[in-house]
FIDO-10633 format. One record per residue (C-alpha): residue in three letters; x, z, y. Coordinates in Angstrom, 2 decimals. Layout:
! residues N
   aa       xx       zz       yy
  ala        X        Z        Y
...
***
This chain:
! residues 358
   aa       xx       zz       yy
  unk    53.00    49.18   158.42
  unk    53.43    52.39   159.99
  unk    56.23    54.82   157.83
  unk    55.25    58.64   157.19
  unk    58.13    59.45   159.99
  unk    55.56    57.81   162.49
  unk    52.36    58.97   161.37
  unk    54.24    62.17   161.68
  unk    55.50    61.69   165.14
  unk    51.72    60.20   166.21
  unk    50.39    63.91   164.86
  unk    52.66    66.22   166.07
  unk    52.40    64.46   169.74
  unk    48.31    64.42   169.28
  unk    49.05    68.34   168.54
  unk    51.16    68.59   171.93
  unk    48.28    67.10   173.31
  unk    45.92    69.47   171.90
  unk    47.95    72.55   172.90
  unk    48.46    71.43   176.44
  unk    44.21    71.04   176.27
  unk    43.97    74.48   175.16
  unk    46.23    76.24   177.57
  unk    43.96    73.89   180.01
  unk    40.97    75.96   178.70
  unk    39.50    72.20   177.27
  unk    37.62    71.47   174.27
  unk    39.58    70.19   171.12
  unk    38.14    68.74   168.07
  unk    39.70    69.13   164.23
  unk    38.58    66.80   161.66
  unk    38.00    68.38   158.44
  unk    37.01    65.88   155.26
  unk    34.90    63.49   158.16
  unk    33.62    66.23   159.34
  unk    34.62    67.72   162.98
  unk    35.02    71.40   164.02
  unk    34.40    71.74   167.96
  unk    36.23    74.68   169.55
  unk    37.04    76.16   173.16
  unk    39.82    79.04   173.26
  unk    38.24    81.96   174.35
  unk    41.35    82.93   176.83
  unk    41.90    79.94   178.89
  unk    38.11    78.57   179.22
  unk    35.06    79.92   181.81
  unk    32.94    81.74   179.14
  unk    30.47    81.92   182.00
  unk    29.24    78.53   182.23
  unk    29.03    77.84   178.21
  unk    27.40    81.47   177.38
  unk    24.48    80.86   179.57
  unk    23.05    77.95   177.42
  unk    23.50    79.19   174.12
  unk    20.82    81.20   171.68
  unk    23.45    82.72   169.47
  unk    27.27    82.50   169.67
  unk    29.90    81.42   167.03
  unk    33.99    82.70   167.59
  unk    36.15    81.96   165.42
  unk    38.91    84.74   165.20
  unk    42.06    85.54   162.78
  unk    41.93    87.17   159.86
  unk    44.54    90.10   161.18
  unk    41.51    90.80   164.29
  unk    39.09    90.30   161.73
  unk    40.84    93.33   159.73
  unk    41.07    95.39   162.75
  unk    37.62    94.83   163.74
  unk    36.53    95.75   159.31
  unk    35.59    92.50   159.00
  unk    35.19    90.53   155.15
  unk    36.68    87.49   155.33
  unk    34.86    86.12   152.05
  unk    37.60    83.77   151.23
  unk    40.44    86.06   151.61
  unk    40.79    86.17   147.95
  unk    41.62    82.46   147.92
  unk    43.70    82.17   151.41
  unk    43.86    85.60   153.12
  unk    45.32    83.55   155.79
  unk    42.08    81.79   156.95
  unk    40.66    82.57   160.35
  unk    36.89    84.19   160.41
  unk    33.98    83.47   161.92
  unk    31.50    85.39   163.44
  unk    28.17    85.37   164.22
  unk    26.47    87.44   167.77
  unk    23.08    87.75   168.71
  unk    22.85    86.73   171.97
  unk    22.75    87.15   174.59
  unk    26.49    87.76   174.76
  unk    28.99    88.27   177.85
  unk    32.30    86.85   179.01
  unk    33.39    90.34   178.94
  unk    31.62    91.17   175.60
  unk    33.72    88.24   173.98
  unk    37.48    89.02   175.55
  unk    36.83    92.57   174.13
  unk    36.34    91.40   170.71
  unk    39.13    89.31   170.53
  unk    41.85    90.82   172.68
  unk    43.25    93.95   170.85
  unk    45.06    95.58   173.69
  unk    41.10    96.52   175.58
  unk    40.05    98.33   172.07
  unk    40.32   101.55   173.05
  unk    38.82   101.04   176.56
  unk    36.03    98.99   174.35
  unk    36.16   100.65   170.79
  unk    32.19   100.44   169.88
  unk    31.61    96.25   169.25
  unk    29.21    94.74   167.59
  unk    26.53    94.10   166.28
  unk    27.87    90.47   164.38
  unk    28.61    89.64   161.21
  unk    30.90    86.96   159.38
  unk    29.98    84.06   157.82
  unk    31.35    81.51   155.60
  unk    34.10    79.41   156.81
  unk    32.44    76.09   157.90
  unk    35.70    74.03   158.04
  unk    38.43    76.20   156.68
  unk    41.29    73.93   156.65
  unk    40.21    73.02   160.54
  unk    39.75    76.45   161.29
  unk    43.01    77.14   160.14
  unk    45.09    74.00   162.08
  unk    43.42    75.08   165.20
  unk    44.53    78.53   164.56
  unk    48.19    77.28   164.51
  unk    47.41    75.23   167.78
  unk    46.71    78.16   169.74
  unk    49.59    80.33   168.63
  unk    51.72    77.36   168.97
  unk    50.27    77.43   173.12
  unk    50.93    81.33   173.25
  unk    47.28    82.33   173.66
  unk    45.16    84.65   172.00
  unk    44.44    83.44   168.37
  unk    39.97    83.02   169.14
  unk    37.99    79.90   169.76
  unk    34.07    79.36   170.35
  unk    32.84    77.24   168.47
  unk    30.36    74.71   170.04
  unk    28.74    71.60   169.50
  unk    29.56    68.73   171.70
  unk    32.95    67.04   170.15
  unk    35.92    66.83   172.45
  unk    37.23    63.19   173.66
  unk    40.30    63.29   171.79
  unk    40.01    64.29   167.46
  unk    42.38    65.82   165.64
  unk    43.62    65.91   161.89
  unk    44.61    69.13   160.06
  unk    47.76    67.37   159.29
  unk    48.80    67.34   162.33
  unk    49.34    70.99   163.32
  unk    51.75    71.17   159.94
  unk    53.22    67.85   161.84
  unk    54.10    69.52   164.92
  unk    55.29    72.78   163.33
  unk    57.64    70.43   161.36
  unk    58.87    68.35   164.14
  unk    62.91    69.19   165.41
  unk    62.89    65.77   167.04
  unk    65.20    66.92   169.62
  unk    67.36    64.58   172.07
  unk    69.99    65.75   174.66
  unk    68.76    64.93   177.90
  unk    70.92    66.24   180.19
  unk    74.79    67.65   179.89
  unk    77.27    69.15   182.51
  unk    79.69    71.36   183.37
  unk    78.79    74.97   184.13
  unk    81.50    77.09   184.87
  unk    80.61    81.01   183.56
  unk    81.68    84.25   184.29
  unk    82.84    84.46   180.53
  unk    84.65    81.14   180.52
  unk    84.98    79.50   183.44
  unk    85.47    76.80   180.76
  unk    81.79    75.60   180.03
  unk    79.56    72.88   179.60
  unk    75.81    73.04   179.10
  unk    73.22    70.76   176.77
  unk    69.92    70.28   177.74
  unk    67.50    69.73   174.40
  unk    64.03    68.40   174.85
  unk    61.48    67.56   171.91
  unk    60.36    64.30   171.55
  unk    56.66    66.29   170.63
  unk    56.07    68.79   173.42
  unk    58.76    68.50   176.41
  unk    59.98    71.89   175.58
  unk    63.40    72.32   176.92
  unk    66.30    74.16   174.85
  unk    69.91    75.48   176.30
  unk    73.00    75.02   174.56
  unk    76.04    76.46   176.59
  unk    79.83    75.73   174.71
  unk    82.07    78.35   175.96
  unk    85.67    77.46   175.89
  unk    87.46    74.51   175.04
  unk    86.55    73.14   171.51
  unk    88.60    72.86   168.22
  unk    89.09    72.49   165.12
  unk    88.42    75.80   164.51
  unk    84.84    77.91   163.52
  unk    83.15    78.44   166.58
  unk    81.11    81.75   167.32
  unk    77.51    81.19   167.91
  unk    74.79    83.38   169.50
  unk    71.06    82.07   168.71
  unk    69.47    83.75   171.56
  unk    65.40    83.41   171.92
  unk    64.13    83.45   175.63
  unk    63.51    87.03   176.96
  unk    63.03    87.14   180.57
  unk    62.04    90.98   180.70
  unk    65.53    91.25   179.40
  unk    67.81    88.54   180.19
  unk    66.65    88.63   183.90
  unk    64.46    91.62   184.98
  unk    67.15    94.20   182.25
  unk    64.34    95.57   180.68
  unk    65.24    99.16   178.84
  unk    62.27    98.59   176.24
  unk    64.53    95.82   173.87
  unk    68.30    95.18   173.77
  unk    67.77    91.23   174.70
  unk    70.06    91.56   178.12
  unk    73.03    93.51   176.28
  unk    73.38    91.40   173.24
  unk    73.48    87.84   175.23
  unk    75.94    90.02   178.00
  unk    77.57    91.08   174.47
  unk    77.66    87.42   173.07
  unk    78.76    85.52   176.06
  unk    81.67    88.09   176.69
  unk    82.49    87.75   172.81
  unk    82.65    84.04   172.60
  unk    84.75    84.40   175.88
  unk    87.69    86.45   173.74
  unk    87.11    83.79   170.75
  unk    88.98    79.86   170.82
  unk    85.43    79.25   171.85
  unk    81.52    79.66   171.19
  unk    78.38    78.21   171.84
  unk    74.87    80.17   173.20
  unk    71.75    78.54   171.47
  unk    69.15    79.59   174.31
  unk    65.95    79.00   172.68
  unk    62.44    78.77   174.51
  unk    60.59    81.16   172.28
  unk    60.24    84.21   174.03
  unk    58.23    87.59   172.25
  unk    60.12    86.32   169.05
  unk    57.79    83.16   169.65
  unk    54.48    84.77   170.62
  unk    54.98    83.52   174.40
  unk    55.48    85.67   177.28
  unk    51.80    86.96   177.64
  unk    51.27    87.67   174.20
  unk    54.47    89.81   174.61
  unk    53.74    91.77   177.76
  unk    50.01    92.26   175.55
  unk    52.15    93.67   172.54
  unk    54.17    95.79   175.47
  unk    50.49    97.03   176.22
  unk    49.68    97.84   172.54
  unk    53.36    99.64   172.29
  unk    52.23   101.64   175.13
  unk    49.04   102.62   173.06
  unk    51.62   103.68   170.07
  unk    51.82   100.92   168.18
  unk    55.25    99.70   167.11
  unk    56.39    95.95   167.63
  unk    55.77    94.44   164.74
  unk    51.98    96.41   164.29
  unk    51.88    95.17   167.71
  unk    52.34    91.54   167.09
  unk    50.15    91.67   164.08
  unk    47.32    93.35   165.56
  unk    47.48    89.91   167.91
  unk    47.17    87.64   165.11
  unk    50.39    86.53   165.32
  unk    53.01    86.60   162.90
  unk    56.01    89.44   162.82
  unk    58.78    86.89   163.85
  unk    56.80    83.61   164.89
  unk    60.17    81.19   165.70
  unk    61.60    78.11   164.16
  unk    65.19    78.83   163.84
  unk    65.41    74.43   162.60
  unk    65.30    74.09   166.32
  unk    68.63    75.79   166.09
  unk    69.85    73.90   163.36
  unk    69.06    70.60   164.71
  unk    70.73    71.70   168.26
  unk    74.11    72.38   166.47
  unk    73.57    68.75   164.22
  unk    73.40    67.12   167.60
  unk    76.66    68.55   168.82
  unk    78.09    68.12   165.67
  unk    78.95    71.69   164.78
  unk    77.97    72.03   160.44
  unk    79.61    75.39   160.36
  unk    79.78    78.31   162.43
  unk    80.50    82.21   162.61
  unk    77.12    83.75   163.67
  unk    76.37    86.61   165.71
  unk    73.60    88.19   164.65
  unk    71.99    91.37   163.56
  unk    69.11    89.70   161.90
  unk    69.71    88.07   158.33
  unk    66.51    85.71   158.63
  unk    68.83    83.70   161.03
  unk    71.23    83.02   158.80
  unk    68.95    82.10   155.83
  unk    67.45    79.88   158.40
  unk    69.92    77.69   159.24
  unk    71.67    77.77   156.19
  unk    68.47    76.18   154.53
  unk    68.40    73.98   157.07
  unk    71.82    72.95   156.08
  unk    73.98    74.56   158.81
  unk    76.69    76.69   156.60
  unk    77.70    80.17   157.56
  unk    81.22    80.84   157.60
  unk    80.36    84.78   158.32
  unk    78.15    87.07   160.10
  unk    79.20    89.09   162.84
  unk    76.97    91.93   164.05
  unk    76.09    92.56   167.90
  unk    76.28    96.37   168.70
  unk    74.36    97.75   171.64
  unk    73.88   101.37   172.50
  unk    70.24   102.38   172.81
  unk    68.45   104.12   175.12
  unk    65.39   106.30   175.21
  unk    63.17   103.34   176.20
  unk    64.52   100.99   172.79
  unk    65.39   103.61   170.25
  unk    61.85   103.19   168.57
  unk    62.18    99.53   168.86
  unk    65.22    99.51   167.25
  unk    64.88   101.62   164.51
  unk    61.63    99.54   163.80
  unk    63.79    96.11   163.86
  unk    65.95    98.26   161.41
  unk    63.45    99.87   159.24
  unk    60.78    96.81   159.20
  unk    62.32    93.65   159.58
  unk    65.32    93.90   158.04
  unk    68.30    94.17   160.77
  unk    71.72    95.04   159.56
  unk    74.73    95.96   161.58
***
């Protein structure tokens, strides 16, 4: 007899599965009460060759687009969560479609229509395939179709791959830094997905509190220096910190755009550019304001046996992240970086919106 830890571990790898389909541009399949809902992501597949045979087309889009676009989601009274689902005459375009669903071509497309919504066919479905696609950093819209994919899904299982931190170290060495040349770096992959993680311990450890950076993925920042966010300063910041302290360790987690993915983020760059501010931005994606699992975190510091820790960080969701995931935080130090006239906006957002403290 299986135990709920393996059904778990079957759903969240039939969800890795799933994602890797969708970024793939392949058909998945969510089962709803018996019942399947058949779906393409509208990003990754060729519209083309599927919008030719049909009468009428079906998308399925979230209920932030939906908002944008002045759409009634008729269950948003019960779950204002739940995707929508539209109905359009055809015959439709490829390009008719992506300008529906992608927010950042709105005002080089702002008449749409005609459609309308309808009532949710498979709303729990609809909803687990809407975590799917966020989860594979693509644009939160699906056609739906007829023909059932190969491969089913349950709607548990998206909640089953959200909730799976089964991490193992795969790979450790020593990588001397310009910090510390004192340093030795963990390489965390899940058990669910293959996606790799970066631990780097700075300095020689002790007994006592180390200082800890969580650090999310920015590659505009960390590696191009992008001026529009203050990603590159605070891990320069961090590392150089950690390098004056007994010693540290650099979480380096793989969830770049605050875990949106690195399109989505260069898309919410695009909206910025139109005015919007970051978190509008993300929003106006369908994505959430701050879309990362901070467990990941958690369970990286449990693996290298570190239970407390002094944490630098501007942003208090951090620390009531790992502390409910039962890492405990000795103290919060904040990370100060000038701005410039490229991030002042996007600071004072961070400040004013999400809650960042210095």
């Amino acid at each position: 007899m299986k135990t709920p830890a393996a059904l778990d571990s079957k759903g969240a790898r039939r969800a890795a599965r799933a994602i890797d389909a969708l970024r793939r541009g392949w058909p998945i399949s969510v089962e709803d009460d018996g019942a399947a809902l058949n779906l393409l992501p509208v990003e990754t597949t060729d519209l083309g060759s599927h919008l030719s045979q049909l009468s009428h087309v079906t998308l399925l889009i979230s209920s932030s687009r939906a908002d944008t676009l002045k759409l009634l989601n008729q269950r948003a009274a019960a779950d204002p969560a739940l995707p929508v689902q539209l109905s359009l005459p055809g015959p439709v375009s490829a390009a008719e479609i992506i300008a529906i669903v992608d927010p950042v071509l709105d005002m080089q497309y702002p008449m749409k229509g005609p459609f309308r919504s309808e009532t949710l066919s498979h709303p729990e479905a609809a909803k687990a395939a809407m975590e799917l696609v966020r989860h594979g950093g693509l644009l939160p819209a699906f056609l739906i179709v007829d023909e059932p994919a190969e491969d089913r899904l349950q709607t548990a299982d998206a909640a089953a791959y959200a909730d799976s931190n089964a991490l193992v170290i795969s790979a450790h060495a020593k990588l001397p830094v310009a910090a510390n040349a004192l340093a030795h770096i963990y390489g965390f992959r899940s058990e669910a997905d293959s996606t790799d993680h970066i631990a780097l311990v700075v300095g020689k450890r002790d007994d006592t509190t180390p200082v800890v950076r969580l650090h999310s993925e920015c590659l505009t920042g960390d590696v191009l220096g992008s001026l529009k966010c203050d990603c590159g300063p605070q891990l320069h910041a961090a590392l150089a910190q950690m390098g004056e302290a007994n010693w540290g360790v650099l979480l380096y987690l793989r969830q770049e755009g605050r875990g949106i993915g690195l399109i989505n983020k260069l898309r919410a760059y695009a909206l910025q550019d139109q005015g919007f501010d970051t978190v509008d931005a993300n929003q106006r994606l369908g994505f959430a304001i701050d879309a990362r699992d901070f467990s990941i975190a958690a369970r990286m510091l449990e693996l290298l046996a570190i239970p407390q820790i002094k944490l630098m960080t501007n942003n208090p969701e951090k620390v009531d992240g790992l502390e409910g995931c039962g890492i405990s935080v000795e103290e919060r130090l904040s990370v100060k970086i000038a701005a410039n006239p490229h991030n002042e906006f996007y600071l004072d957002t961070k400040r004013d919106r999400t809650g960042h403290q210095l």
